[in-house]
N, C-alpha and C positions, 0 to 999 in steps of 0.2 A: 667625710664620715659617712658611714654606711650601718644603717638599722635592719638585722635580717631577723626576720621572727618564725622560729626551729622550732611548728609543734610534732613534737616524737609522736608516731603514729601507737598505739594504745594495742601493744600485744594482750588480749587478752588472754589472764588464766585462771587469776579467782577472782576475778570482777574489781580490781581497783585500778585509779587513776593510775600515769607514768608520769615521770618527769618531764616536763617541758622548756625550753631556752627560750629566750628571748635576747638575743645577743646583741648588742651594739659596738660596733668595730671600729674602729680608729688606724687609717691608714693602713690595712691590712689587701693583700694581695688574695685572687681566686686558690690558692693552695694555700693559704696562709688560714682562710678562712677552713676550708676543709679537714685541715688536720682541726683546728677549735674545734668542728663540729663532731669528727670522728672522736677523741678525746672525752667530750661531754658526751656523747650519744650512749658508751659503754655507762652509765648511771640511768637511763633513763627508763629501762623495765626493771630496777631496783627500787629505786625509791619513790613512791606511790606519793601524787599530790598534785591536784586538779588545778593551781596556781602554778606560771611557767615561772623561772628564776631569771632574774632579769642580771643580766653581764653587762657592764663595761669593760671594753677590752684596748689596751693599747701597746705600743714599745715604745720603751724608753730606755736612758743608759740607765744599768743599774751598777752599782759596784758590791763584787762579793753575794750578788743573789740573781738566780737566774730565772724566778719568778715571786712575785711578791701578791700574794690577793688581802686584799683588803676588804672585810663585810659591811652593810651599813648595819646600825646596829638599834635596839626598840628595848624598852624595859617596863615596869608595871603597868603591862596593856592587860584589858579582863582575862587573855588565857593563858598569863604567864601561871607556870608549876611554883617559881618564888617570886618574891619582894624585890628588889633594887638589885635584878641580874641582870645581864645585857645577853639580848637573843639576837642571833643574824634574822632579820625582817623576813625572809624566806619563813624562818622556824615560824616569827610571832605570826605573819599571816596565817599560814595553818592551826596553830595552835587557838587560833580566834579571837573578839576583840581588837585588835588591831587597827589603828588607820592607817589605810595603803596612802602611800602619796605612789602614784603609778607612774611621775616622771623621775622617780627617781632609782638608781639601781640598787640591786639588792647587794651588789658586790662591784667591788672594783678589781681587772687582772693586771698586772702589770709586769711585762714581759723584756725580757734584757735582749733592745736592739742589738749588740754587743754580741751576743750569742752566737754559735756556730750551729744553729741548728738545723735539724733534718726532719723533714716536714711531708714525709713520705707515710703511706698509710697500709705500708709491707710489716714493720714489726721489725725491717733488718735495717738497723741504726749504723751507720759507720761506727766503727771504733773511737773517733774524734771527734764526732759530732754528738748533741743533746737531742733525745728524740723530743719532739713537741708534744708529739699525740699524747703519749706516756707523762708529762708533765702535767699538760691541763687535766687528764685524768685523775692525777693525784692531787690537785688544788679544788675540782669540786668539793669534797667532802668537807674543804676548810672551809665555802664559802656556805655549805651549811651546818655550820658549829663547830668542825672541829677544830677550834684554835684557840688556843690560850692570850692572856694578855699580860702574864709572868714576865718581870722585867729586873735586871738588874746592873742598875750604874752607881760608882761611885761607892761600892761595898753593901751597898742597901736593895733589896731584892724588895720588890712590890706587884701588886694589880692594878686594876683598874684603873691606869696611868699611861697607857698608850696614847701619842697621836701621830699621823701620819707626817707629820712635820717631824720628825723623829729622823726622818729617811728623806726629807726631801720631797715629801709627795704631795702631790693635791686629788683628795678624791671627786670622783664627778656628781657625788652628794653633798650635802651640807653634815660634814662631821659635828657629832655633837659631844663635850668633853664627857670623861665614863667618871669622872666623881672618886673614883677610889674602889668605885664598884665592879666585880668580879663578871666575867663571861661563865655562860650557864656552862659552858666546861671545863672552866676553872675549879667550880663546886665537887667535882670528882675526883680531884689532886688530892692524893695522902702521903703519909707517911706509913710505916707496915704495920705500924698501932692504930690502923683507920683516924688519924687526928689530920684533921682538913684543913688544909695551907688559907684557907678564904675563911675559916675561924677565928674572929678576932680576940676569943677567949683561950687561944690557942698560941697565935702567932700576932704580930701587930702588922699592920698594912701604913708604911712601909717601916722596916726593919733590917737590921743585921742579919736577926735570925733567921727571916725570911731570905735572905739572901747565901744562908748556911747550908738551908733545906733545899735549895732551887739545884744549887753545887754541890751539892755532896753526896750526891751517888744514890742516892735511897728516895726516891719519891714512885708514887704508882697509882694506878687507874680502880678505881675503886665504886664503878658503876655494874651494876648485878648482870645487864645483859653482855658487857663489855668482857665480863670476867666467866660469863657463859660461852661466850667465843671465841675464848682461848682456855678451852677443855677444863673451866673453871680455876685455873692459873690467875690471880692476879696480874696483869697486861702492867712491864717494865717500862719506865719513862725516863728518857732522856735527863742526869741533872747531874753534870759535869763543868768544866766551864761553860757560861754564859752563852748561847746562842737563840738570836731574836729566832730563828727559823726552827730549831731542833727542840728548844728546852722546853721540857714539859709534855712531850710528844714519843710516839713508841720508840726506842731505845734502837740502835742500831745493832750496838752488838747484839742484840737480844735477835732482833727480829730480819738483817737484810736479806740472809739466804733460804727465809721460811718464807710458806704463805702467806705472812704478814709483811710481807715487803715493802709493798705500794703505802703503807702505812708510815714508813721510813720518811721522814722531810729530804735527807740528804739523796743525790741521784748525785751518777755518774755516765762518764761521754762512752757510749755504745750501748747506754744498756734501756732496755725496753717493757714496761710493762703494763700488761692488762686486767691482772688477776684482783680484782677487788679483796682487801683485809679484811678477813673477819673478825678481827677485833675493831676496826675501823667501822662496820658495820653494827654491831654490837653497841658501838659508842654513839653511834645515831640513831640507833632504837633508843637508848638512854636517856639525850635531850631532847627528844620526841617527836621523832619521826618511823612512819608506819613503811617497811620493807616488803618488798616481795621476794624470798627466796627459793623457794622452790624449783624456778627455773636452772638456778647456780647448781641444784641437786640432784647430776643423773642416778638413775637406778641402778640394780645389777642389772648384766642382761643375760640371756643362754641360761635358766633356769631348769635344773633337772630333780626326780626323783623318782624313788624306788621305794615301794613296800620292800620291808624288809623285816626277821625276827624281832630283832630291839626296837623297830621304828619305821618312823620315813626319815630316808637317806635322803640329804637333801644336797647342790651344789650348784655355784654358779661363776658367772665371771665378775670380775670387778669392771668398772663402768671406765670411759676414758672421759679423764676430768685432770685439770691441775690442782686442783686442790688437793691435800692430802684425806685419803679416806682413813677414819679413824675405826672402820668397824663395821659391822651388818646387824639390824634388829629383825629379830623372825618374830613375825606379827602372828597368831594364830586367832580365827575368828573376828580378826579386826583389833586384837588386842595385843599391847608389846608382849613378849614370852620370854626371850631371852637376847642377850647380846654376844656375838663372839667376833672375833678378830681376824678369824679366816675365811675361807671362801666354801667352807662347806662345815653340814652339823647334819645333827641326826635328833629327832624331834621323837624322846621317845615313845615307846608304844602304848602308854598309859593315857597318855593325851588322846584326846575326843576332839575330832578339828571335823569341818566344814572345806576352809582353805586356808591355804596357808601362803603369806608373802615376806618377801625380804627387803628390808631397806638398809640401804645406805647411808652410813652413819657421817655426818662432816662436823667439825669445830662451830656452827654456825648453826646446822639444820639437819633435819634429813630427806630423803628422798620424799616427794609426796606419796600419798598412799596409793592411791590409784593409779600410778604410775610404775609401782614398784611391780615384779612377774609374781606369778601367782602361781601356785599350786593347788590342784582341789582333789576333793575324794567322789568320785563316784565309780561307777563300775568299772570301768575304764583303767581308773587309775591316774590321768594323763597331766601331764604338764598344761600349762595355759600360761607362754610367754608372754609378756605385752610386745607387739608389731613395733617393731623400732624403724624408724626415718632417719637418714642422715641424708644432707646436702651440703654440695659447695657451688660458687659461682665464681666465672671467670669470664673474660679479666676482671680484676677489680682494682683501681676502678675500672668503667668498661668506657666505650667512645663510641661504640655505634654497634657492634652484636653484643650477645649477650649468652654465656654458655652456661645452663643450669644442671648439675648432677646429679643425680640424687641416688640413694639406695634405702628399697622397705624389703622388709623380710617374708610380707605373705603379702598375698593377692590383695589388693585394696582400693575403693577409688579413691580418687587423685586428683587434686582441685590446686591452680596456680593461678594468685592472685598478686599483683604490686601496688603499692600503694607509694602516694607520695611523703612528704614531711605532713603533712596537714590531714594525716590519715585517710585520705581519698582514693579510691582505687583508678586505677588509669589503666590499667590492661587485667584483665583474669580470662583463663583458659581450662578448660574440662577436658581433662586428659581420662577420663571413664575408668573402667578397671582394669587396674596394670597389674601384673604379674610380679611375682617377690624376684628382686633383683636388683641390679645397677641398670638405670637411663640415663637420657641424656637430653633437652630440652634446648631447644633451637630458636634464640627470637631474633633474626637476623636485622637489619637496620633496624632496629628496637630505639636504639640510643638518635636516631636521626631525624625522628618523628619531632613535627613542630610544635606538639603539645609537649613535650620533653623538655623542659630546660634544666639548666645545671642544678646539681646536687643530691643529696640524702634520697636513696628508697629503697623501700622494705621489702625484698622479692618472701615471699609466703609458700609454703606446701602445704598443704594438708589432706592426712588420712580419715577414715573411718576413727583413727584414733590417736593421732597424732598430727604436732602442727611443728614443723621450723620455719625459722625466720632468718633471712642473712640481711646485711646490709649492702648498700652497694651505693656508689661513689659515680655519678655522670657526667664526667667531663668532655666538650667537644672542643 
């Protein structure tokens, strides 16, 4: 058994913690580990919280599931939001009052020895094979809260009736029985008359009829910010026949081929994903936890305009994101003004502006402000882009050089800093002021240096006015 403790170095952008691991592995290989870590890493400048999540991780056979997490679980500690609910220990820590017992995990993973998987950290998954990365990335968000404890055997659909003996399992906590009592995201399950399955003036716990509702096609997510990021749709849940992994969870048919994907339970062999759910996230604001989004929401960029009779002609490009963009808000003075769905407007000529910016509108958020390009009025007239950075690194992972790309749009200095898992810097370089363009950044035996050992770091850029972050993977 092998205890590696994974603190994510702390990108700063509005001043809050990241997420932190603390993973303990069981019989797992040096690439075995690395895809765990790649997998968890994409959550960790998402969800803000100065407390690391502590993993148990192992393979076993499993039959019929190709990964099973299991949370430990806390209830009327001083900062639960209800009574006799059950929080994953991750949540109740943060939420306060809490007793840590610190040897124990916050979760348990449990990973199908059985598997054919492919454990590579490219994104290009065989056809046949299960990516891993893509898997444990879709199992963090269960290990904090989003999972139901909806169960139905024997004709009678219930709560708060799980135990891991269910399946064969032994967790590496002390399970404690849940009494009948419901997971705090249980408490968001309705019916489309908002009447809540965990109401016992409603439905009885356990019941037929509970097991009517579970199955019968009509149940849904009925938390305000969950229902905010999916364009204020009610978010469709899974309740068709019975399934321990699916039921009660975002609907397949509804959601696999949209950017709610990863929010899908079911996955299939080749298929890969990175793109965090914004109703997924939505539903972890919900049971209370504090997100950073911002990052997830690039600006436009190529901002133009023109005085013109009716106005200022204004236009620009749409940002490269996967997410779907729903929109553009033209801010005037700092304040929203209007919304349109195209790539240009015309801000008529009655309006009295200062400046004017565009944001990018997502199911989840929008662009930060200050990030978004800007227009202003002075004599001039002129545009005022924001200086956009991109990078990539190669290889990745890398074994001994290290090739950094990068491209800014205007002259700017240029600052390259790495940093370890444990947010420490180990190399930074002052490349002065570079010229707007594509470079190219050379650290030749980088990777061979004996202070270097295996794994996780954060190569860094930053401008006068902007900062990217890549990850990158050290294997020798």
């Amino acid at each position: 058994m092998k205890t590696l403790t994974m603190f994510l170095f702390l990108i700063s952008f509005v001043g809050l913690w990241s997420l932190q691991f603390d993973i303990t592995y069981s019989g797992f290989t040096v690439e075995q580990e690395a895809a765990f870590e790649a997998g968890c890493a994409i959550w960790s400048t998402i969800v803000d919280d100065s407390y690391p999540l502590r993993i148990h991780a192992q393979f076993v056979p499993l039959s019929n599931f190709t990964i099973i997490t299991i949370p430990n679980l806390a209830r009327n500690f001083g900062g639960a939001n209800y009574p006799d609910v059950w929080y994953p220990t991750s949540l109740a820590r943060k939420l306060g009052g809490y007793e840590d017992i610190e040897e124990e995990a916050d979760v348990d993973f449990f990973l199908n020895s059985n598997e054919n998987w492919y454990y590579g950290l490219d994104g290009n998954c065989p056809a046949n094979s299960m990516d891993f990365v893509s898997q444990i990335f879709k199992a963090v968000p269960y290990a904090l809260g989003y999972m139901s404890s909806f169960y139905v055997s024997q004709g009678y659909g219930s709560y708060g009736m799980l135990n891991p003996g269910i399946l064969g399992l032994t967790t590496s906590f002390t399970w404690e029985d849940m009494e009948g009592m419901p997971t705090v995201y249980d408490t968001f399950i309705s019916t489309p008359m908002a009447q809540f399955l965990t109401d016992p003036t409603f439905v009885a716990n356990p019941s037929l009829e509970l097991a009517s509702l579970l199955t019968g096609g009509d149940i849904w997510y009925f938390g305000s910010r969950g229902v905010e990021c999916n364009m204020l749709q009610t978010p469709a849940l899974y309740a068709a026949e019975f399934n321990l992994a699916r039921t009660a969870r975002l609907s397949m048919e509804e959601y696999q081929n949209t950017e709610n994907a990863s929010g899908v339970p079911t996955s299939s062999y080749g298929q890969t994903t990175r793109l965090p759910s914004p109703i997924v996230m939505g539903i972890l604001q919900d049971l209370g936890w504090d997100l950073t989004l911002y990052p997830l929401c690039p600006p436009p960029t190529n901002l133009v305009g023109s005085e013109q009779a009716d106005g200022v002609h204004l236009s620009w490009d749409a940002p490269e994101t996967d997410f779907t963009i729903r929109g553009y808000r033209i801010c005037v003075d700092g304040g929203a003004f209007q919304a349109t769905t195209g790539e240009s407007y015309i801000l008529p000529s009655y309006v009295n502006y200062t400046s004017i910016r565009v944001r990018t509108i997502y199911s989840f958020s929008d662009s930060y402000f200050y990030s978004s390009p800007e227009y202003t009025d002075n004599d001039e007239n002129t545009v005022m882009p924001i200086k956009d950075l991109t990078m990539s690194i190669a290889p990745n992972p890398f074994y001994n050089n290290l090739e950094i790309n990068y491209k800014n749009d205007a002259t700017s200095e240029v600052k390259l800093q790495i940093f370890n898992v444990k947010g420490q810097v180990v190399y930074s370089e002052y490349q002065g002021y570079v010229p707007g363009g594509e470079h190219t950044i050379l650290l030749n035996d980088f990777g061979s240096q004996e202070t270097m050992p295996n794994g996780v770091y954060f190569i860094k850029l930053s401008t006068d006015s902007k900062i990217a972050v890549k990850k990158g993977l050290l294997i020798k």
